[in-house]
C-alpha positions in Angstrom: 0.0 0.0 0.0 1.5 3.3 -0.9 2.8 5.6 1.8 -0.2 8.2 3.1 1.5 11.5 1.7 -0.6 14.2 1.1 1.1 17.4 -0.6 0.4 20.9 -0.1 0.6 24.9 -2.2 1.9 27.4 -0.6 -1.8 28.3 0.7 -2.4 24.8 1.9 -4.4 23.1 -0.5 -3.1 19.5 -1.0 -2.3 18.4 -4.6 -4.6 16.5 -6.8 -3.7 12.7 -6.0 -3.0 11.9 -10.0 0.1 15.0 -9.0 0.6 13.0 -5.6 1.2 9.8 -7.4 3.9 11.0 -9.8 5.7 12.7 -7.3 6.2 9.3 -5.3 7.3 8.0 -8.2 9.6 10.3 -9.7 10.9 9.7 -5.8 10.7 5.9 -6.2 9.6 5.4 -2.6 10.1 2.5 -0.3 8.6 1.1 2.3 9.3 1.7 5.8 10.7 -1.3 8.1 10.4 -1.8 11.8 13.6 -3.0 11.6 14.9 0.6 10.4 17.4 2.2 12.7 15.4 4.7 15.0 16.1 8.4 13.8 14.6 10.8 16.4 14.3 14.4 14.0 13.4 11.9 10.9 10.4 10.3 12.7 9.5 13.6 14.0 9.7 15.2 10.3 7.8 12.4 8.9 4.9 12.9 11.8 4.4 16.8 10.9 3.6 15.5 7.4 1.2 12.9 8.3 -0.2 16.0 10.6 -0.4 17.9 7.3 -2.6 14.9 5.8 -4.6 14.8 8.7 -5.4 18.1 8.5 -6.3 18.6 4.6 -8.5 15.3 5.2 -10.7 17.2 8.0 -10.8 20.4 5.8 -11.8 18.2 2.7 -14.3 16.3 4.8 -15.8 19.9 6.4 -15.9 21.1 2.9 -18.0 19.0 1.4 -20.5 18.3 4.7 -21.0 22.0 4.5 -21.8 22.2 1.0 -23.4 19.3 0.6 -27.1 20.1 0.7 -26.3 23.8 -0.5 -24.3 22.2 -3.7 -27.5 22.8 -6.1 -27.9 26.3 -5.1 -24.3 26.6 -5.6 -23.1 24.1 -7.9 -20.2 26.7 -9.3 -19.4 28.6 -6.5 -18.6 25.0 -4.1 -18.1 22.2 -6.0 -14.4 20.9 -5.6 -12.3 21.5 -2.1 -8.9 21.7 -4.1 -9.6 24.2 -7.0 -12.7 26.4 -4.9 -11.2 26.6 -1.6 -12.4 28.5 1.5 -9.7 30.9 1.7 -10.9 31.8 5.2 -11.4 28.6 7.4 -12.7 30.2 10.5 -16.0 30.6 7.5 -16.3 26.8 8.9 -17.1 27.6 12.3 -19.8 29.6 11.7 -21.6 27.1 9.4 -25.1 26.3 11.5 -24.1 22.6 11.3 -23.1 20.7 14.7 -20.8 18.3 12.4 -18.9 21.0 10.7 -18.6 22.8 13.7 -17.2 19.6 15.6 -14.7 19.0 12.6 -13.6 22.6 13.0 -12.5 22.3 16.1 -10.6 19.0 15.1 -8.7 20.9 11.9 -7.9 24.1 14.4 -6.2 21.5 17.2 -4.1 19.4 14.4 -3.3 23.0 12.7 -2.2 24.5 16.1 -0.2 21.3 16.8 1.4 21.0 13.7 2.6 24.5 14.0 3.8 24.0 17.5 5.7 21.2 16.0 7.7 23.0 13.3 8.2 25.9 15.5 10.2 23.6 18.3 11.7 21.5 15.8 12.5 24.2 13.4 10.8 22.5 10.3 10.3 23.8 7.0 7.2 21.6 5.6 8.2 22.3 2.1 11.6 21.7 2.0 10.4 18.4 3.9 8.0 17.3 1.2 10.4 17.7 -1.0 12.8 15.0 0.8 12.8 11.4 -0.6 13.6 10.0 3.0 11.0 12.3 5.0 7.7 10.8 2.5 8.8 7.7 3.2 9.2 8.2 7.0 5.9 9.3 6.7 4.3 6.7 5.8 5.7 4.5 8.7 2.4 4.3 10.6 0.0 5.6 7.8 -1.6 4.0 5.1 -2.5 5.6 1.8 -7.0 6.1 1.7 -8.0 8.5 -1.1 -11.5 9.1 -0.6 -14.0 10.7 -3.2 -16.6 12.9 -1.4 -17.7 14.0 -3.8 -19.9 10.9 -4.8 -20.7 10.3 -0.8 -24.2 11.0 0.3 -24.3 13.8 3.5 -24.9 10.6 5.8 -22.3 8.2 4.0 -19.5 11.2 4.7 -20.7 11.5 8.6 -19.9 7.5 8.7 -16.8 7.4 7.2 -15.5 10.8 9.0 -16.1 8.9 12.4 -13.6 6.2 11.0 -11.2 8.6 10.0 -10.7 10.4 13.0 -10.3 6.3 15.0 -7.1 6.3 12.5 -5.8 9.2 13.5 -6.1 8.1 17.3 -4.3 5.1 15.8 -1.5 6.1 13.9 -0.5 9.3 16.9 -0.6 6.6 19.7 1.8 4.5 17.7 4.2 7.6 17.5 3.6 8.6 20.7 4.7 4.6 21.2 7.9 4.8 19.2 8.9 8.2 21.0 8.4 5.9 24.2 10.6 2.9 23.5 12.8 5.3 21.1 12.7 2.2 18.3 10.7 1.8 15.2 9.6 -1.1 16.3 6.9 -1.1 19.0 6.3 -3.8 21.4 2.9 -6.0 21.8 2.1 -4.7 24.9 1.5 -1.4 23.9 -1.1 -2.0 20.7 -2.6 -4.5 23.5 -3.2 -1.9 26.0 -3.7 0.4 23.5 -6.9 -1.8 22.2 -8.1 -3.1 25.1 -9.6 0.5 26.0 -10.2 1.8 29.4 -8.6 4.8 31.2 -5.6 2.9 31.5 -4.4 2.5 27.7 -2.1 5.5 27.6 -0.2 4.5 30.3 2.6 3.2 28.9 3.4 6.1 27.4 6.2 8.5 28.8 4.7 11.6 29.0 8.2 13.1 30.7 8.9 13.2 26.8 7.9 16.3 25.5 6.6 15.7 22.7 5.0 12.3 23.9 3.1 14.7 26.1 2.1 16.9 23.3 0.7 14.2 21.2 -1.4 12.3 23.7 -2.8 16.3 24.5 -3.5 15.9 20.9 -4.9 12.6 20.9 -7.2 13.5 23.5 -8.8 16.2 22.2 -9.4 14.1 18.8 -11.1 11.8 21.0 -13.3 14.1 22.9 -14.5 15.3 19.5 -14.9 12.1 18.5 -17.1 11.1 21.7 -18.8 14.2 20.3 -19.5 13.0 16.6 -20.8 9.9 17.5 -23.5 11.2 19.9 -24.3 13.9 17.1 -24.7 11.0 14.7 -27.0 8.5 16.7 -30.0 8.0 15.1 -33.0 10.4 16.9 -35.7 8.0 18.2 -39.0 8.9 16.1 -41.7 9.9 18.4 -44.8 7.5 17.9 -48.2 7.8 18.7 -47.9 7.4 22.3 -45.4 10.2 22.2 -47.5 12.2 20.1 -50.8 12.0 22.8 -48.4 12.8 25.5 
């Protein structure tokens, strides 16, 4: 499965994924190994890019959940995330619909992290994406899903948003795990804990690292909005007759 890379302008706006594809391989990436020796800046470099995937997966998921049941009164105006952008995101917050809102606040978190992240570590995203060995870090602990939602129904996007954001809790615990045991490989014990649930699952983790710290902070705020999601997306109970003579 090829390496979950997803490129960005200089305004933000990933790539098309036909450009995507030719640029891994003109690059001729390779697959990562747990057996690869552990580089601490490389893995971290690799993570800020899988943070900038993240993030244009939200925005592309917000964009069409807010413009999907306005898309025939706009069908110009909104009709495809990469080429009709929102130039001003914080437009997304004030869209009177509880699942935008909730995947606004997801975006702004990554976005704030991400930048946090290049600030300490002094990163330059686009000299990074640009690096044959950073794409193929980055695709250590995250798999390659390109998604058309664009032919997704408004309730076929909700479902498949709620998945998305369980792989993102995913893939940053098993950083947060490598950070831990400074190795690419992790051991058993953590993806046990890690799936057995429970307040206990994110123990293992050494939160005296910094940046261990900072990504479970990340990872649970993604699940609080996740928690969140799935509440908004229950199915309302449909009042019946009794209800109805109450």
């Amino acid at each position: 499965m090829t390496p979950k890379i997803q490129l960005v302008d200089t305004k933000g706006i990933p790539f098309t994924p036909d450009i995507l594809a030719q640029k891994l391989k003109h690059m001729e990436i390779r697959y990562p190994s747990e057996n690869d020796a552990f580089e601490f800046d490389l893995l971290i470099r690799g993570l800020v890019i899988v943070l900038t995937s993240m993030w244009s997966d939200v925005y592309d998921y917000n964009y069409y959940l807010a413009f999907k049941k306005s898309k025939k009164s706009y069908p110009k105006e909104f009709h495809n995330s990469i080429y009709q952008p929102i130039e001003h995101l914080v437009f997304l917050g004030g869209v009177d619909d509880p699942f935008v809102q909730n995947g606004y606040q997801t975006f702004s978190r990554i976005s704030r992290f991400k930048h946090a992240f290049n600030f300490r570590h002094l990163i330059y995203e686009r000299t990074d994406l640009n690096d044959r060995d950073i794409c193929t870090e980055s695709g250590r602990f995250s798999a390659c899903k390109l998604i058309r939602m664009d032919s997704k129904s408004y309730k076929q996007m909700r479902v498949s948003y709620q998945g998305v954001l369980v792989d993102f809790i995913s893939t940053l615990y098993k950083y947060a795990s490598a950070l831990t045991v400074q190795s690419n490989k992790i051991p058993r014990g953590f993806a046990n804990q890690f799936r057995n649930g429970g307040n206990g699952k994110y123990k293992r983790l050494d939160t005296n690292i910094i940046e261990v710290s900072l990504l479970l902070d990340l990872i649970l705020s993604i699940e609080s909005n996740l928690a969140e999601f799935i509440t908004l997306n229950k199915p309302r109970r449909r009042k019946g007759k009794m209800d109805d003579l109450n």
